[in-house]
DSSP file (Angstrom, degrees, kcal/mol; ACC not computed):
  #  RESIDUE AA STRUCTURE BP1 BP2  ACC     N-H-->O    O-->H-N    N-H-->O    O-->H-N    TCO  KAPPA ALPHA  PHI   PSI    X-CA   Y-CA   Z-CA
    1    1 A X    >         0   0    0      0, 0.0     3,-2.4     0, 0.0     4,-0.1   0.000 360.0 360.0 360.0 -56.3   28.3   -7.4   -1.6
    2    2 A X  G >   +     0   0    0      1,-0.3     3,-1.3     2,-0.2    11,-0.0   0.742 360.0  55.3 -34.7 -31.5   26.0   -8.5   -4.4
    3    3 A X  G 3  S+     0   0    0      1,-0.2    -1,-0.3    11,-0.0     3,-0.0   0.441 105.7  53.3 -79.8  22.7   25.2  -11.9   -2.9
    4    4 A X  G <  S+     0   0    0     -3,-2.4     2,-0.8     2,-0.1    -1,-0.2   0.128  90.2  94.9-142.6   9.1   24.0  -10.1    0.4
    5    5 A X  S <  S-     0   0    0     -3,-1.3     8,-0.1    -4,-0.1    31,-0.0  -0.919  82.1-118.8-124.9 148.9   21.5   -7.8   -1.7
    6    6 A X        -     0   0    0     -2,-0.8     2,-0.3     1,-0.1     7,-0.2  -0.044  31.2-110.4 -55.8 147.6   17.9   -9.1   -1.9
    7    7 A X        -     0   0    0      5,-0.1     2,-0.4     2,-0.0    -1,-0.1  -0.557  31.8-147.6 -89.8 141.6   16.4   -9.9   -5.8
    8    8 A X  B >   -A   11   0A   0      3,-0.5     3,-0.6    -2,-0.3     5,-0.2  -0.986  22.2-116.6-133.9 134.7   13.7   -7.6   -7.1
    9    9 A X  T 3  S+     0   0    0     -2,-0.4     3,-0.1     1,-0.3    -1,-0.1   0.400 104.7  21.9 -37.3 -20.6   11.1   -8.4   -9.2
   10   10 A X  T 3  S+     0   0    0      1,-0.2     2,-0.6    31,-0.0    31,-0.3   0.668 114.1  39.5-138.6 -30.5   12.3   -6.1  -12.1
   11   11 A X  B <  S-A    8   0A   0     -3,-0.6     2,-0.9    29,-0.1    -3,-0.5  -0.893  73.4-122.8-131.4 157.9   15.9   -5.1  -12.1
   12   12 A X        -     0   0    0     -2,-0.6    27,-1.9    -5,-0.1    -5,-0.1  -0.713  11.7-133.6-111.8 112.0   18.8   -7.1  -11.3
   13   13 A X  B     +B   38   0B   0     -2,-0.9     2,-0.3    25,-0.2    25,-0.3  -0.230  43.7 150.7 -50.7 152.5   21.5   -6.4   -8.7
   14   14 A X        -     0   0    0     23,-1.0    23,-0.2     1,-0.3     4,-0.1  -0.928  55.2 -48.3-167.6 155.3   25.0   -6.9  -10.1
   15   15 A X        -     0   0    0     -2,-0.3    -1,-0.3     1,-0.2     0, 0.0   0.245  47.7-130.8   2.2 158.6   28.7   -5.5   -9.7
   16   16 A X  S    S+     0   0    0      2,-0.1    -1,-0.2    -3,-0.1     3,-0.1  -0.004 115.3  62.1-111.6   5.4   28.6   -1.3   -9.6
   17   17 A X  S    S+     0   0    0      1,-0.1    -2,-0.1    20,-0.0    -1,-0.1   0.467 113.3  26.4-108.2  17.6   31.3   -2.0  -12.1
   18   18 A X  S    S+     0   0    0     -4,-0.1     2,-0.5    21,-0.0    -1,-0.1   0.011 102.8 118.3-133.9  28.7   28.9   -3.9  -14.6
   19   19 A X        -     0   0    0     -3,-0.1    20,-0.2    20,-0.1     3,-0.1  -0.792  57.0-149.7-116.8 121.8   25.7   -1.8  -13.2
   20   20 A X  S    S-     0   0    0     -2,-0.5     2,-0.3     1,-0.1    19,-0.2   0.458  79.9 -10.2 -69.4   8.0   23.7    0.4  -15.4
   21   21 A X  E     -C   38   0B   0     17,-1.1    17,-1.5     2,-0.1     2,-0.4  -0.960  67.2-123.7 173.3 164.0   22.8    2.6  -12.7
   22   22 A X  E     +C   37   0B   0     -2,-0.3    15,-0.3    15,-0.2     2,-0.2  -0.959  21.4 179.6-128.9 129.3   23.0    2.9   -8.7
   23   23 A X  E     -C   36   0B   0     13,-1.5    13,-2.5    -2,-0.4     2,-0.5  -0.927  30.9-129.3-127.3 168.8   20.2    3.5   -5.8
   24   24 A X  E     +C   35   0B   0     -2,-0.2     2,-0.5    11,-0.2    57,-0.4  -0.939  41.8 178.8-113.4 147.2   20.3    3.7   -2.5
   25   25 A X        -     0   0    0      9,-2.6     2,-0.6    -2,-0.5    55,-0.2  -0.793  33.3-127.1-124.4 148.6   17.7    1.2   -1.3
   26   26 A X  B     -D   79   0C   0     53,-2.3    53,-0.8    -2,-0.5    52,-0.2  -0.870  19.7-170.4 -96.2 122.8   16.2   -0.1    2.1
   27   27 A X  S    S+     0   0    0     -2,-0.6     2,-0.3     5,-0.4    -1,-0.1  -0.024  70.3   7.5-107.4  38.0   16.4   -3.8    1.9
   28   28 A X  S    S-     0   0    0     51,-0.1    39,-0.1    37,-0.1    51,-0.1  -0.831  85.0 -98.4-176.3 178.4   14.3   -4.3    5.2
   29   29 A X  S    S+     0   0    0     -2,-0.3    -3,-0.0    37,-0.2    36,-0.0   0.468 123.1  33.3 -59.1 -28.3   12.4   -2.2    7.4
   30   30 A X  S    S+     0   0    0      2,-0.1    36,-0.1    -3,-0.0    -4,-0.0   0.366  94.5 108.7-103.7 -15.2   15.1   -1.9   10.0
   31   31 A X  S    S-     0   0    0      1,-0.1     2,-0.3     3,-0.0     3,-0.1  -0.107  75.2-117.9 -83.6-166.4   18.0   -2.1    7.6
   32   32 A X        -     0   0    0     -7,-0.0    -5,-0.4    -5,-0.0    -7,-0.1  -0.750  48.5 -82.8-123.2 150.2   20.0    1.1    7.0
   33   33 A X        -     0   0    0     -2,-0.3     2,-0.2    -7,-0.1    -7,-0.2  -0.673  57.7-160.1 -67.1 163.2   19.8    2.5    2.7
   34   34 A X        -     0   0    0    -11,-0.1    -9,-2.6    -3,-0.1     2,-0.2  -0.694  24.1 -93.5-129.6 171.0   22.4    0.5    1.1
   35   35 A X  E     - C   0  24B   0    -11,-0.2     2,-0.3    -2,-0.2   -11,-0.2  -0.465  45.8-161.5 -83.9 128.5   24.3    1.1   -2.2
   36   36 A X  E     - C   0  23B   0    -13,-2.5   -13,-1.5    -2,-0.2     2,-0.3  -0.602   7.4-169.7-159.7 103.6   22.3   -0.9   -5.1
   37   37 A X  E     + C   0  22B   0     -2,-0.3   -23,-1.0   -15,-0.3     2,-0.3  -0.509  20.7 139.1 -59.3 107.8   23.8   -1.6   -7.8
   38   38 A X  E     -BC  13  21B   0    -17,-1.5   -17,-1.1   -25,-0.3   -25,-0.2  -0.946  37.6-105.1-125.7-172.1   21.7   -3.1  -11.3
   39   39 A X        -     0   0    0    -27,-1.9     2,-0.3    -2,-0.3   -20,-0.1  -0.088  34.5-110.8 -88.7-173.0   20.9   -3.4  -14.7
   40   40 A X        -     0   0    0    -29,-0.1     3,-0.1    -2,-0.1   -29,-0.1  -0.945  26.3-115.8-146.3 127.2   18.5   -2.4  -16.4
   41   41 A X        -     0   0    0    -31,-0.3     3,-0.0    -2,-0.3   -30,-0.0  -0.014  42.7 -82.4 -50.0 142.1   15.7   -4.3  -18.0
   42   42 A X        -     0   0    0      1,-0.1     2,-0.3     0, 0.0    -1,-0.1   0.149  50.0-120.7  19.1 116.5   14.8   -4.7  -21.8
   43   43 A X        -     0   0    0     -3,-0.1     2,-0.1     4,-0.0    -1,-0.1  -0.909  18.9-137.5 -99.9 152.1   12.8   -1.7  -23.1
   44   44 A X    >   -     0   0    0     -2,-0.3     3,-1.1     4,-0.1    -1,-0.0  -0.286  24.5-105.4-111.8-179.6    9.9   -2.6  -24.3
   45   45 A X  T 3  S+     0   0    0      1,-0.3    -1,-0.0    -2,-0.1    -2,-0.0   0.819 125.8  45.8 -84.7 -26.2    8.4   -0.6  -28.0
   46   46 A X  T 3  S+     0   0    0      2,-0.0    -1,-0.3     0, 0.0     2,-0.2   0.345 104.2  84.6-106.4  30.9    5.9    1.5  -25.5
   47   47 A X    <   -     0   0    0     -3,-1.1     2,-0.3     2,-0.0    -4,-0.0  -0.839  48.4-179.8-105.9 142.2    8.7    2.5  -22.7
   48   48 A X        -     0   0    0     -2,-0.2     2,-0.3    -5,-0.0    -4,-0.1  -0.774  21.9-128.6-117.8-174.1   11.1    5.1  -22.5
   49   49 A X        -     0   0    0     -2,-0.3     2,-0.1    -6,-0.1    -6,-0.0  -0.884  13.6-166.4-130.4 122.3   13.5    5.7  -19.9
   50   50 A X        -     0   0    0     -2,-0.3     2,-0.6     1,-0.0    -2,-0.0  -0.217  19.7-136.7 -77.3 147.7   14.2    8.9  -17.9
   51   51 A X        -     0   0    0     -2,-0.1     2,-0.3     0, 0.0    -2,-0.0  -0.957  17.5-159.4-129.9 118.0   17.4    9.2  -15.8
   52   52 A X        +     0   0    0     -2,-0.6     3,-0.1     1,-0.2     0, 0.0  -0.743  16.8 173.4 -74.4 124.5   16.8   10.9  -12.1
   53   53 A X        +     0   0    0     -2,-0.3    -1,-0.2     1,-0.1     2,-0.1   0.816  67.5  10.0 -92.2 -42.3   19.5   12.0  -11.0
   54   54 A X        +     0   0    0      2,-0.0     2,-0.2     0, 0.0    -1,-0.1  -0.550  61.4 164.4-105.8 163.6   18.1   13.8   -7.7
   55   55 A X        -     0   0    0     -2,-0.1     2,-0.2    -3,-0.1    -3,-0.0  -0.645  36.3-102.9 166.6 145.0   14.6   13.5   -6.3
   56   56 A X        -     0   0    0     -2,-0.2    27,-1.6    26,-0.1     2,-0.3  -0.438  17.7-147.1 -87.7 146.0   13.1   14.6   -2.4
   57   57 A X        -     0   0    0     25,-0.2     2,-0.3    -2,-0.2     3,-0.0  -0.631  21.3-173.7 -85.3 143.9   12.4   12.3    0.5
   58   58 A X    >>  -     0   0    0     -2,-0.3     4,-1.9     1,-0.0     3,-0.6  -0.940  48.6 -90.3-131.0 173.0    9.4   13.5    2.8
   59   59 A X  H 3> S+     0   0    0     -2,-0.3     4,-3.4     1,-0.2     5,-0.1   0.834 122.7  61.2 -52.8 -38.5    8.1   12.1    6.1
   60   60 A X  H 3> S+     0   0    0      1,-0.2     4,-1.9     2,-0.2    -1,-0.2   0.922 104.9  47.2 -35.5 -56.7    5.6    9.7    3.8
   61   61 A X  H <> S+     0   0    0     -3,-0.6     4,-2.8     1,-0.2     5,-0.4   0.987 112.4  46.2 -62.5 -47.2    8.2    8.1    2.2
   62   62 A X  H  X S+     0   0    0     -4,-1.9     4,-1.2     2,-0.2    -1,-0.2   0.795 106.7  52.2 -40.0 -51.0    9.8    7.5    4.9
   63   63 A X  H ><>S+     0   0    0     -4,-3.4     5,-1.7    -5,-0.2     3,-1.4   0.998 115.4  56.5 -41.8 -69.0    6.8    6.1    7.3
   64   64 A X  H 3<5S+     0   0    0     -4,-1.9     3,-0.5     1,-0.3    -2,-0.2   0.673 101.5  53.5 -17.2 -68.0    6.5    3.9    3.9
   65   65 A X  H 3<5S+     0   0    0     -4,-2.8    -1,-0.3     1,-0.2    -2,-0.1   0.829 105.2  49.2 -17.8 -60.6    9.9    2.7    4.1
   66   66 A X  T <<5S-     0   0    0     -3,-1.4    -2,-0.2    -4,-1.2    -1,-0.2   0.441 118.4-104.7 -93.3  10.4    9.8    1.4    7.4
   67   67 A X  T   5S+     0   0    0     -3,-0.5    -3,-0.2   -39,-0.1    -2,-0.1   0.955  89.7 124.0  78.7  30.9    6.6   -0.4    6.7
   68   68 A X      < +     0   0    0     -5,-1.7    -4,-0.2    -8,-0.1     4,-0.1   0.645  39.0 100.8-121.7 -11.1    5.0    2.4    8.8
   69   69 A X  S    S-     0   0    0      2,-0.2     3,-0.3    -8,-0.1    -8,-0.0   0.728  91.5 -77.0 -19.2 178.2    2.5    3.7    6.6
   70   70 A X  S    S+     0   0    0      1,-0.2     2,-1.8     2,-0.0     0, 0.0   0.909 126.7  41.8 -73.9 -65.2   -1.5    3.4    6.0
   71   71 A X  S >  S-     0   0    0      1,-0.1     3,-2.2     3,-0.1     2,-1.2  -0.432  87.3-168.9 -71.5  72.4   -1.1   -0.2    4.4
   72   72 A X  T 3   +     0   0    0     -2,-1.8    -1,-0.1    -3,-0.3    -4,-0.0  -0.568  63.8  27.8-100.1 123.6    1.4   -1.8    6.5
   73   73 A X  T 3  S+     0   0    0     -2,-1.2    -1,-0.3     0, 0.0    -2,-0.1   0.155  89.4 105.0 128.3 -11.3    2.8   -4.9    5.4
   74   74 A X    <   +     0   0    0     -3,-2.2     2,-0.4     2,-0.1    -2,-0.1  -0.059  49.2 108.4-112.5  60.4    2.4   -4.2    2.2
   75   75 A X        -     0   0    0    -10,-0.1     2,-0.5     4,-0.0     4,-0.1  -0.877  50.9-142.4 -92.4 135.9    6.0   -3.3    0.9
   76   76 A X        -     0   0    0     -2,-0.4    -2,-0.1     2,-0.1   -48,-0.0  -0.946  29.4-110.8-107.8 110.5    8.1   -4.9   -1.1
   77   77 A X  S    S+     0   0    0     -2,-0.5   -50,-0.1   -50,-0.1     2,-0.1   0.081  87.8  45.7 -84.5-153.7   11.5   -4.9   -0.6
   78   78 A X  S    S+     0   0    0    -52,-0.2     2,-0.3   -70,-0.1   -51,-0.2   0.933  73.7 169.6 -27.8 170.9   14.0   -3.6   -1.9
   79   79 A X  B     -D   26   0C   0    -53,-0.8   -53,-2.3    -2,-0.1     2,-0.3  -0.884  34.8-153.3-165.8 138.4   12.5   -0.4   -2.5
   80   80 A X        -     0   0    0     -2,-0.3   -55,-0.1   -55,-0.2     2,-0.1  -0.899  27.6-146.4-115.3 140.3   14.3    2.5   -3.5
   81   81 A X        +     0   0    0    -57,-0.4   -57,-0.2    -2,-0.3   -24,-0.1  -0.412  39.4 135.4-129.0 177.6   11.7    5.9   -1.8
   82   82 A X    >   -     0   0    0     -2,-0.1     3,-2.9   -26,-0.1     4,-0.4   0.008  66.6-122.4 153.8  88.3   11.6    8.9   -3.9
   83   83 A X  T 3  S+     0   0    0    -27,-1.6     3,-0.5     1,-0.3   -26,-0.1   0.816 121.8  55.8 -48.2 -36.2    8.7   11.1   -4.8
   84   84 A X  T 3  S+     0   0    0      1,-0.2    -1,-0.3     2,-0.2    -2,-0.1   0.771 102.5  65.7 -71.2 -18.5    9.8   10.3   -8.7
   85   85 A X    <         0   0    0     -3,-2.9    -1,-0.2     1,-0.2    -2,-0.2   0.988 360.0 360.0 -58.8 -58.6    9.3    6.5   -7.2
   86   86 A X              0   0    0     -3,-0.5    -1,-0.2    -4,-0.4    -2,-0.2   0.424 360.0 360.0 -74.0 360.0    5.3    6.9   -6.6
C-alpha cells in the first residue's frame, strides 16, 4: 500500500507499523479518503507539536477537497481536510 500513496512535501508515508501517526487523506480529487500512514518530521527549536485526535469536516472542506472551491486548482494533494488543518 505505501508504494501506491502519493509523496508530500512535508511528512513521509511509511508502514502504519513504523508510522508516527495516521490520517485519512484524499490523494486526488476523485479518489475516495485513504488510510495514510507517516512519520513525522524533525522539530524544529520554535515548533511544538499538538496531537488531534478528532476535528469536524464542513461543506468548505469538502468543496476544497474536491478541487471545488473559490481557487480551483490550487490543491495539493495529499491533503488531509479538517478545520484544525486551515
Amino acid at each position: 500500500m505505501i508504494n501506491q500513496l502519493p509523496t508530500h512535501p512535508i511528512y513521509q508515508a511509511c508502514d502504519i507499523k513504523e508510522a508516527d501517526a495516521v490520517a485519512w487523506a484524499l490523494t486526488s480529487k476523485d479518489s475516495d479518503l485513504v488510510m495514510y500512514p507517516f512519520k513525522f518530521p524533525e522539530l524544529q527549536e520554535n515548533e511544538v507539536r499538538i496531537a488531534v485526535l478528532y476535528c469536524g469536516l464542513c461543506q468548505g472542506d469538502v468543496l476544497y477537497g474536491r478541487n471545488k472551491w473559490f481557487n480551483e486548482g490550487d490543491v495539493k494533494y495529499p491533503i488531509v481536510l479538517g478545520h484544525e488543518y486551515f
